[in-house]
C-alpha positions in Angstrom: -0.3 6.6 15.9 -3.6 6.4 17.5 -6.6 5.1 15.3 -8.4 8.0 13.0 -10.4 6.0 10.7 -13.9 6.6 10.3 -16.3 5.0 12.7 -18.0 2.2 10.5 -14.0 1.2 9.3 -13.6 0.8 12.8 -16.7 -1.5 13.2 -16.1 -3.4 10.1 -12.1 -4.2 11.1 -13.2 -5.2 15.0 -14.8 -8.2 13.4 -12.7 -9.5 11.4 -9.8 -11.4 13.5 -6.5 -11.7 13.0 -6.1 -14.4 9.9 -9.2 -13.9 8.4 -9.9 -12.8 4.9 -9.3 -9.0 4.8 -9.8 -8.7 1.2 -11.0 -11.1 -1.4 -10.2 -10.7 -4.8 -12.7 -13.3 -7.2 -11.9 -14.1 -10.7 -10.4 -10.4 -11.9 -9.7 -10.2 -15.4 -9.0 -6.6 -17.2 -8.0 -5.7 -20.6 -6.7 -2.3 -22.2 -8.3 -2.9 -25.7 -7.5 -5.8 -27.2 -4.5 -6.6 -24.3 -5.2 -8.4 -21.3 -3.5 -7.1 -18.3 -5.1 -9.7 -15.8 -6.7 -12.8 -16.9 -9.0 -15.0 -13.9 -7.1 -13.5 -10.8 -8.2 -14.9 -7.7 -6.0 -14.4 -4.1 -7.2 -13.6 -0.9 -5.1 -10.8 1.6 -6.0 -11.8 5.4 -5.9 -9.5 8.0 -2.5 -9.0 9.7 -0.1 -10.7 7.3 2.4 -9.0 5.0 1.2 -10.4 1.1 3.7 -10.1 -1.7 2.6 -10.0 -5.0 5.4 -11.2 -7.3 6.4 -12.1 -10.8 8.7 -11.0 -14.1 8.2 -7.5 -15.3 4.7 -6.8 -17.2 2.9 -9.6 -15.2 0.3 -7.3 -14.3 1.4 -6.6 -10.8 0.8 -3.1 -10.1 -2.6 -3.5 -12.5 -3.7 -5.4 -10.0 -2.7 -2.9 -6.7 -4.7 -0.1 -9.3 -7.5 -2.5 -9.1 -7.3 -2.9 -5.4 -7.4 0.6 -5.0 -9.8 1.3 -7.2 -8.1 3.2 -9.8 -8.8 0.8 -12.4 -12.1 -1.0 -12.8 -12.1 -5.0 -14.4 -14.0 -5.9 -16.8 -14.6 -9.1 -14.8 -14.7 -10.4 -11.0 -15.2 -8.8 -7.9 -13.7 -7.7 -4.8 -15.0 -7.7 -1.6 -12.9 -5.7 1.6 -14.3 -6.5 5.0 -16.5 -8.5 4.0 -18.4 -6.4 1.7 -18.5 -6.5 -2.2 -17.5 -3.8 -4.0 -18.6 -1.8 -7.0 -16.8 0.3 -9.2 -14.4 1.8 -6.5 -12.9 5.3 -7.0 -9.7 5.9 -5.2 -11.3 8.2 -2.6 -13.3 5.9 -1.8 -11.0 3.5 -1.2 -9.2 5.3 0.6 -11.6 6.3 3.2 -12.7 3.0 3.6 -8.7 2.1 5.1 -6.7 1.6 1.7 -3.7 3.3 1.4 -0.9 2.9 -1.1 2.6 4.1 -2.3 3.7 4.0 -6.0 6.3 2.4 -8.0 7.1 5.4 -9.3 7.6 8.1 -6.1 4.8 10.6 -6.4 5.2 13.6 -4.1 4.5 17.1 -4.0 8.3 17.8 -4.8 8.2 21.6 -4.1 6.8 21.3 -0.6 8.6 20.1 2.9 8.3 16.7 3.9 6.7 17.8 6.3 3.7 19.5 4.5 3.6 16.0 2.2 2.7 14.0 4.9 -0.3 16.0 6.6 -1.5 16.0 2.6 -2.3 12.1 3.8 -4.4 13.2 6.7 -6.8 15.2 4.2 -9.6 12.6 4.8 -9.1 13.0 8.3 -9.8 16.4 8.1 -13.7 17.8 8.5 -14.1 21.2 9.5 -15.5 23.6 6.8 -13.1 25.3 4.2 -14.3 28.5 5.9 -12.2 27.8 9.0 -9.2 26.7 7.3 -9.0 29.4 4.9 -8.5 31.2 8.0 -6.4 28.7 9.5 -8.2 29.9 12.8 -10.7 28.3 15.8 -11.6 24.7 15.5 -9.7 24.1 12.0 -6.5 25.2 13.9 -7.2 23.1 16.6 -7.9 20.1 14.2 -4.5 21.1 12.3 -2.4 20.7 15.7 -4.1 17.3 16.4 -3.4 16.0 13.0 -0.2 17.6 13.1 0.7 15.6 16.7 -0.2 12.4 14.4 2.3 13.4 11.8 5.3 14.3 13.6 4.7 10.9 15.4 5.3 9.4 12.0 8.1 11.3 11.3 9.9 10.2 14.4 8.8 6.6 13.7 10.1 6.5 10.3 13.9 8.5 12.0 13.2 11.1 9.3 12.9 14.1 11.4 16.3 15.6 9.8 14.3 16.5 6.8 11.0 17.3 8.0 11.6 20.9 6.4 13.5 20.2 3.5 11.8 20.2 0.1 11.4 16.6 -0.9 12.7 16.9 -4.7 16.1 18.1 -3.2 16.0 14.8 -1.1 17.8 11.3 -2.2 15.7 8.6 -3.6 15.6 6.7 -0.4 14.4 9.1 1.4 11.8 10.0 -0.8 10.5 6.6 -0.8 10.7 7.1 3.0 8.5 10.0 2.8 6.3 8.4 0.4 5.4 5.5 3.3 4.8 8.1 5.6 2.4 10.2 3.4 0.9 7.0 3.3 0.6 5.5 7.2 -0.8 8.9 7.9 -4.4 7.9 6.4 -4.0 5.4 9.0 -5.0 2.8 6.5 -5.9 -0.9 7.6 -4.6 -2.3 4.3 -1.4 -0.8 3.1 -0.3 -1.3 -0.7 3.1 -0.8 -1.5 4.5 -1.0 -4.8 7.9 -1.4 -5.0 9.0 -0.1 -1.8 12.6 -0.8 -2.4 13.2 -0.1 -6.1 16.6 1.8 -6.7 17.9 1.6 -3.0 20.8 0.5 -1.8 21.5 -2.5 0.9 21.8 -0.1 3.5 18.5 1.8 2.1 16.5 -1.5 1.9 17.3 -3.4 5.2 15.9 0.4 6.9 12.7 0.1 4.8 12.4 -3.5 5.2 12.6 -3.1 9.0 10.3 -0.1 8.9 7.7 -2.6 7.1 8.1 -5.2 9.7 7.5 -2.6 12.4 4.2 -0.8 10.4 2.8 -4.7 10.4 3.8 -5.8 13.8 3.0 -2.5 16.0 0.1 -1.0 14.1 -1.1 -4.3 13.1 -1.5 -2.6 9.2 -2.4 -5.7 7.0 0.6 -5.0 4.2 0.5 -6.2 0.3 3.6 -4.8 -1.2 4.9 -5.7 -5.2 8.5 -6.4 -4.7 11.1 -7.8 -7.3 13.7 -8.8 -4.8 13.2 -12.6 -3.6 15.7 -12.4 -0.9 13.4 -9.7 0.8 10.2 -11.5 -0.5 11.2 -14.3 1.4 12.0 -12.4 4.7 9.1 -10.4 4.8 6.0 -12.2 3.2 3.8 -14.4 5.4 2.5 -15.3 1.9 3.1 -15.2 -1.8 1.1 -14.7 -5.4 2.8 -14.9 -8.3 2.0 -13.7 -11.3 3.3 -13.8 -15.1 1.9 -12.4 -18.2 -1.3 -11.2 -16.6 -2.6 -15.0 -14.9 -1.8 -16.5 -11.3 0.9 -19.2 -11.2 1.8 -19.8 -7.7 0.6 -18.7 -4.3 1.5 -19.8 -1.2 4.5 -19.9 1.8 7.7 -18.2 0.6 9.9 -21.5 0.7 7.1 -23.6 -2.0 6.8 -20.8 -4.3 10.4 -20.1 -4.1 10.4 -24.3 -5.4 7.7 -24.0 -7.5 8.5 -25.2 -11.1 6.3 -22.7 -12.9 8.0 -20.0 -10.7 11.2 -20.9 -11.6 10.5 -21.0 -15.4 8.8 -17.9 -15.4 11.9 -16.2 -13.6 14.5 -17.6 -16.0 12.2 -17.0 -19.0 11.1 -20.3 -20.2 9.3 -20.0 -23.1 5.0 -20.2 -22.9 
């Protein structure tokens, strides 16, 4: 996959080296009414690791991905990606700034190829006028066959070119989850959110996805925060760990202390607060 992002991404990203604070999340704290999802979240992501954000169901993991990306908006803190703070973020915005995500729950155009639901992820890429690719005709059908080289380079990456016509709600779980990742790698994104990548595969399914993370991280460089509930592939994958339970931060650091860390272990045998 060669680089697509837009030009100040590009600047912003040279900068930063490998190891440095990608994104910085200060002091998040968000509430639906009178229920706190978050409470004082702090955690940095640096650029180039693989981040796991962990913890007992309803700990407010993916609330805070959806605050990452934008899609919700705290009611206290700030986040700051690349170095620069950031306001009420819509998704879009997010997105074309280099963050990318999947969901926990697969969401997919499920009547179209999987083919046609991964150039949906190069829409930002995309700038000639809607005139032109009404007609599908001049430059917008020369910018369709370059993104289109893009996509099928994904689909060979990700060994997925059996399916690359078949409609994806006919496909297994797995490889919907497959496709999902795919849709999502072809925004090119330099941060990559990944919310339970795994859920409902089997061992088979999950050692294929867990090398396909390894691979996204080590030969695109893609600085990866991923939600997952398996520790055994937390502690193979992460460079670092945040846990969290009932909305606050309790641990973060190497896989091996959090995996000893008293307050982790009583949160995952459900100690009593």
């Amino acid at each position: 996959m060669n680089a697509h992002v837009n030009q100040n991404s590009v600047s912003a990203i040279d900068n930063i080296a490998k190891g440095d604070v990608l994104l910085q999340v200060d002091n998040i704290s968000l509430s639906f009414g009178g229920v706190k999802a978050i409470t004082d979240i702090s955690f940095d992501i640096r650029k180039g690791e693989i981040r796991a954000i962990i913890g007992p169901n309803g700990a407010g993991k993916t609330s805070m991905l959806n605050v990452i990306n934008g899609f919700y908006h705290p009611q206290e803190g700030t986040i700051s990606f690349m170095g620069q703070q950031r306001t009420k973020m819509r998704p879009y915005v997010a997105a074309s700034q280099g963050i990318s995500r999947t969901f926990q729950n697969v969401a997919l155009f499920s009547g179209m190829s999987t083919l046609d639901n991964i150039m949906a992820g190069r829409c930002l890429k995309m700038h000639k006028s809607f005139f032109w690719q009404i007609f599908r005709h001049g430059p917008a059908l020369d910018e369709e066959i370059e993104h289109r080289k893009v996509v099928e380079d994904i689909i060979e990456f990700l060994e997925i070119e059996h399916i690359r016509k078949d409609p994806v709600g006919a496909l297994p779980y797995g490889l919907q989850k497959r496709v999902e990742l795919a849709r999502a790698l072809a925004a090119e994104p330099i941060l990559l959110l990944l919310d339970e990548p795994m859920a409902g595969m089997n061992l088979e399914e999950k050692e294929d996805m867990s090398r396909f993370i390894i691979e996204v991280n080590e030969q695109f460089g893609t600085t990866i925060a991923l939600i997952e509930h398996d520790m055994g592939v937390v502690m193979d994958l992460a460079d670092r760990v945040v846990v969290l339970d009932y909305g606050k931060k309790i641990a973060d650091g190497k896989p091996a202390e959090v995996q000893a860390d008293q307050n982790v272990i009583d949160a995952y045998l459900g100690v009593a607060h």
